[in-house]
N, C-alpha and C positions, 0 to 999 in steps of 0.2 A: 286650358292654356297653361304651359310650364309656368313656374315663377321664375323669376331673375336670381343670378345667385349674389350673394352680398358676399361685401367683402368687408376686412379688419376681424379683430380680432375676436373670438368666440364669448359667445355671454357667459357672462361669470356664472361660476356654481353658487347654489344657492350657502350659505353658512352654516346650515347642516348638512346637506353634502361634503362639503370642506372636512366639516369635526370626523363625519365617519371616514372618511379617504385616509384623512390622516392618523384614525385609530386603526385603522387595518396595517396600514403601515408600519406603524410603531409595534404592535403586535409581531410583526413577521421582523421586525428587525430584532426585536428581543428573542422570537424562538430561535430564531439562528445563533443572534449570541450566544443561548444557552447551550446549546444544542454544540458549539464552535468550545465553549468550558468544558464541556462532558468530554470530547474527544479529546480534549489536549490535555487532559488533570494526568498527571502518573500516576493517580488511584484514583477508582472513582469516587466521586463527590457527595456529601449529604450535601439536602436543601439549603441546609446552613452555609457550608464551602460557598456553592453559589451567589446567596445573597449576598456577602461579604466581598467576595470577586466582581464581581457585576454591578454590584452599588446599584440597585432595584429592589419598591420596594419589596417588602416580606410576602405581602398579601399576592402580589401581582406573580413573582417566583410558583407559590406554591401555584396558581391556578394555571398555571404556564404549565408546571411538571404535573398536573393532572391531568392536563390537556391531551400531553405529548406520550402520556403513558396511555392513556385512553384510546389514542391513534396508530399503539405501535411500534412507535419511533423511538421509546426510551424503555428502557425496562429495567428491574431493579433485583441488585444481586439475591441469591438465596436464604444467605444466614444475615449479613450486614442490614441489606436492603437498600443499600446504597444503590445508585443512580450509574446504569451501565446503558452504551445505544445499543440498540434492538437487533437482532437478525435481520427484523426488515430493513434498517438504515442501514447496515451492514451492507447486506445484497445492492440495496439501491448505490449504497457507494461503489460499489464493485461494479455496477453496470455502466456508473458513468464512468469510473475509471477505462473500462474495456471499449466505451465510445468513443472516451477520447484521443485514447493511445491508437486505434485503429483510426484516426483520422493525420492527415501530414499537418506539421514536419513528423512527426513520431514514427509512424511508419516508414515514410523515405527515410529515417535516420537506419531503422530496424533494418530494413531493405539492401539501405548500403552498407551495413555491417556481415550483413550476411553475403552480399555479395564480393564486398571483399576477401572475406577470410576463408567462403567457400564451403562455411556448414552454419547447421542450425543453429538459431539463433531467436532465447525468447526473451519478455519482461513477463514477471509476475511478483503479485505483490499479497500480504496476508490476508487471509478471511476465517477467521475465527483459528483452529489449529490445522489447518491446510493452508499451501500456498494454490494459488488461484492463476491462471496463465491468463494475461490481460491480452497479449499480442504474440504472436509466434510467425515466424518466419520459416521454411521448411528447404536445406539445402538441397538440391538438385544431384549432387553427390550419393548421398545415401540411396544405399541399393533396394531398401523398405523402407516406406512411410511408417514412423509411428503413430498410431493412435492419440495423441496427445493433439487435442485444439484448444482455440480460445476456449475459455471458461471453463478448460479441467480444474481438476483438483489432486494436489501431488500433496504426500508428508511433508513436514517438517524436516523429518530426523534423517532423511537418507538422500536428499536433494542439495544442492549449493544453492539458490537462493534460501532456500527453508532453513540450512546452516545459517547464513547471514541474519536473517531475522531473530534467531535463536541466539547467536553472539552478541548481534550488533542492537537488540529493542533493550528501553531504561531496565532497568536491573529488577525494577518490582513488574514488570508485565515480561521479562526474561525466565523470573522466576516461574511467573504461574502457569508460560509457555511449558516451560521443561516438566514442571509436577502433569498439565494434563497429558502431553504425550504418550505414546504407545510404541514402544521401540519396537517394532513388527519386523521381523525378519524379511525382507523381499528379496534379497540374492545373499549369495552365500560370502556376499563384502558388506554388506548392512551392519553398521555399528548398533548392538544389541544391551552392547552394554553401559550403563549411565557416566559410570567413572571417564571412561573410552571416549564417549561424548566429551564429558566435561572439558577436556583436554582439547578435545580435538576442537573446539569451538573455545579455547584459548588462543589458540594459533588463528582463527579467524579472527578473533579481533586484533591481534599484535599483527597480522599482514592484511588486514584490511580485503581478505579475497577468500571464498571457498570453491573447495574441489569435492563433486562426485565421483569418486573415481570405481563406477557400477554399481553404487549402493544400492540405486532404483532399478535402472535394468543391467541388468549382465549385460556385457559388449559393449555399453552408452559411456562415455566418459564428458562431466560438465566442467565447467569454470567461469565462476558467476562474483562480480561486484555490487557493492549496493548504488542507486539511485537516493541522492540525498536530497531536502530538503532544506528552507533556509537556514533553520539550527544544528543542521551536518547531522540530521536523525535521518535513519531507514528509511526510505519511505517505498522503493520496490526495489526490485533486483533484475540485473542484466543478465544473464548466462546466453554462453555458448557451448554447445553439445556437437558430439560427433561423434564416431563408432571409434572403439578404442582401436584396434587396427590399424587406423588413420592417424590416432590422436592419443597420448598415453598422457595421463595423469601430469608426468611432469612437462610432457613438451606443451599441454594445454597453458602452460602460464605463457608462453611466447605471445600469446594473443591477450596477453593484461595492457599492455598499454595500448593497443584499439579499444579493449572492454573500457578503460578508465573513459577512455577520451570520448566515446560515445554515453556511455552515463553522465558524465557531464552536462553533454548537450544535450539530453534526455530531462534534467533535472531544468536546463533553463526552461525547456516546454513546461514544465509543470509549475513554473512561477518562478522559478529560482535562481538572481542571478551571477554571475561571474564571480561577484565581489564577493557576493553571500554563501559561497561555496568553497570548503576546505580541497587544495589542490594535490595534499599528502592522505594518503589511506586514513581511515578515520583513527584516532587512539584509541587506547585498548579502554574498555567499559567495568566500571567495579562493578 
């Protein structure tokens, strides 16, 4: 015979159930806080930084960053030893980036930018010194598909978002961008030389916009803004691409205030709102 089902409320957990529920929890709420310090420090962090930011104690910090090193998730510079996130939280962060942005509004925003303006049209955002394509839209326009989908990997140095991120990132992870790059020639527009750079990613940040204008591919010409975050920091980049033919270097700015206006709304998807968001090109960065 079935039993009857009762009803009210469920019998209590016993009080050590309780103690371990709520140790696991506290657990995972601190590796995240720490894990939330590590990505936002503009250098990264000794144990010490931490413990001091966090107000947790000593003992708990260090078993936490043994933990999280042990797993992958954190790894510790070369020569400092300082406390940097891992490749793998890296990638993991890039993947949920690329799930997200590929789910609406993000995409219907993507969609109808490209279908307005009538060419390509991507986000991407950094992974280590590559930019990384989270979401790509592909105009119906262009006579050949390029090779480029979600989750390529494009330079730095010869790309308009990868300009942006080189401009527009704090001044000490700016720096360490520009030392590891590799000025690699990929067409015969490729700024090769660092001076020439320097310059040229002057002008991105006093106009708050960069131009490929065929650095990557011959023929291609981009124009790309950043996607900000609540403190008006990088956090990815919009461009629009089309075959120079169609689209030359200067007439590509005619499509800056679609770009702005859709990064915007780009940025509320990503948590960030109205009010939280500077509505002039970001200023220039020492």
């Amino acid at each position: 015979m079935l039993s009857q089902p009762t009803f009210g409320p469920p019998p209590a957990a016993s009080p050590n159930a309780v103690e371990a529920r709520n140790r696991k929890t506290g657990i995972l709420e601190r590796s995240f806080a720490l894990l939330e310090a590590i990505a936002a420090a503009p250098a990264p962090p000794a144990v010490g930084d931490l413990i001091e930011r966090l107000d947790l104690p000593r003992a708990s910090v260090y078993r936490l960053v043994d933990w999280l090193l042990s797993e992958g998730l954190l790894a510790r510079e070369p020569v400092r030893k300082r406390l940097v996130i891992s490749n793998r939280l890296s990638e993991l962060a890039c993947d949920i980036l690329r799930a997200a942005v590929a789910t609406a509004p993000r995409r219907t925003l993507l969609e109808a930018l490209a279908r307005e303006t009538g060419e390509t049209c991507h986000i991407g955002a950094i992974d280590g010194n590559r930019i990384v394509y989270l979401d790509r839209v592909e105009s119906a326009a262009w006579p050949l598909r390029l090779q480029l989908t979600v989750g390529s990997r494009v330079p730095l140095h010869a790309t308009a978002i990868g300009k942006l991120f080189l401009a527009l990132s704090p001044p000490r992870q700016r720096r360490a961008l520009l030392a590891a790059v590799e000025l690699v020639p990929l067409t015969p527009a490729t700024i090769t030389d660092r001076g020439r750079l320097e310059q040229e990613l002057e002008h991105v940040r006093a106009q708050g916009f960069a131009v490929d204008d065929q650095e990557f591919l011959a023929g291609a010409v981009a124009v790309a803004v950043p996607i900000l975050n609540r403190r008006g920091e990088i956090r990815a980049g919009l461009a629009l691409q089309a075959p120079e033919a169609r689209m030359t270097a200067a007439a590509a700015k005619r499509h800056l205030p679609r770009l702005r206006e859709a990064a915007l709304q780009l940025a509320r998807t990503f948590g960030a709102g109205a009010a939280d968001l500077p509505e002039a090109p970001p200023p220039a960065m020492s």
